[in-house]
VMD Tcl script that draws the C-alpha trace (Angstrom):
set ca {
  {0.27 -27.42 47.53}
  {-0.80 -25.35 44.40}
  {1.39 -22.35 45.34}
  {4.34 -24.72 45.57}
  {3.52 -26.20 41.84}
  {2.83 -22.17 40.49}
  {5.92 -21.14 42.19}
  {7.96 -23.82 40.69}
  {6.46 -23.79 37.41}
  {7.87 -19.94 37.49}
  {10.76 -20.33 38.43}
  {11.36 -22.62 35.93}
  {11.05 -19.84 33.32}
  {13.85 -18.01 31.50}
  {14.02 -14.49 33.47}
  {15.11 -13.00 30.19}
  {13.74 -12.27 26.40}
  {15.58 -10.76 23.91}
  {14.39 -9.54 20.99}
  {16.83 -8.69 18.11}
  {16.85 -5.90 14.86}
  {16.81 -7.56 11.85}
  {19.90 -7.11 9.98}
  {18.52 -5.91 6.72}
  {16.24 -2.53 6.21}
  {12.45 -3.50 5.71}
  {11.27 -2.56 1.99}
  {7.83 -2.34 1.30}
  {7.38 -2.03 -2.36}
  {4.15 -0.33 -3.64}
  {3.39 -1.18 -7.67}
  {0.99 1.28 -8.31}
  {-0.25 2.29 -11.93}
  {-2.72 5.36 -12.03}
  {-4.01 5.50 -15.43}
  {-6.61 8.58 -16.00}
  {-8.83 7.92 -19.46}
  {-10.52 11.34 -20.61}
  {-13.57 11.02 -22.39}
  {-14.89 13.75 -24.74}
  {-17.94 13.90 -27.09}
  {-18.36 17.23 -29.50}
  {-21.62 18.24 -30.84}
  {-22.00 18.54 -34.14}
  {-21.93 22.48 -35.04}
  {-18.40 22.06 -32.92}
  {-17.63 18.81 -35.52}
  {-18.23 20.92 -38.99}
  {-16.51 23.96 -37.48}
  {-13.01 21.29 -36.83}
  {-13.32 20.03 -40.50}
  {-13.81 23.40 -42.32}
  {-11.05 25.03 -40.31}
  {-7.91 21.67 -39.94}
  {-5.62 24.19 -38.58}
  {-7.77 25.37 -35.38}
  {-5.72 23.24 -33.87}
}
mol new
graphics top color blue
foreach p $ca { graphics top sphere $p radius 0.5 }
foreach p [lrange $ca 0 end-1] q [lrange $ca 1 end] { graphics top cylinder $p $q radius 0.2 }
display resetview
């Protein structure tokens, strides 16, 4: 008796799936911001030597 139920039970499935492209590309859109923050400390014989001589630089 079950194999009679299980058989009809399949057979009462759709034999086919279809599966479909969508019709649009997929985007992925990545907002990245890198932001790189140098930090710098001068000693203080390299501090006088900058404001005696403005145009070092």
């Amino acid at each position: 008796m079950r194999v009679a139920t299980i058989s009809g039970l399949i057979a009462a499935l759709p034999g086919c799936v279809n599966i479909t492209a969508p019709d649009k590309p997929i985007q992925i859109n990545l907002n990245i911001n890198v932001t790189q923050e140098v930090v710098y400390r001068l000693d203080n014989e390299a501090k006088s030597l900058i404001q005696q001589n403005p145009r070092i630089f």
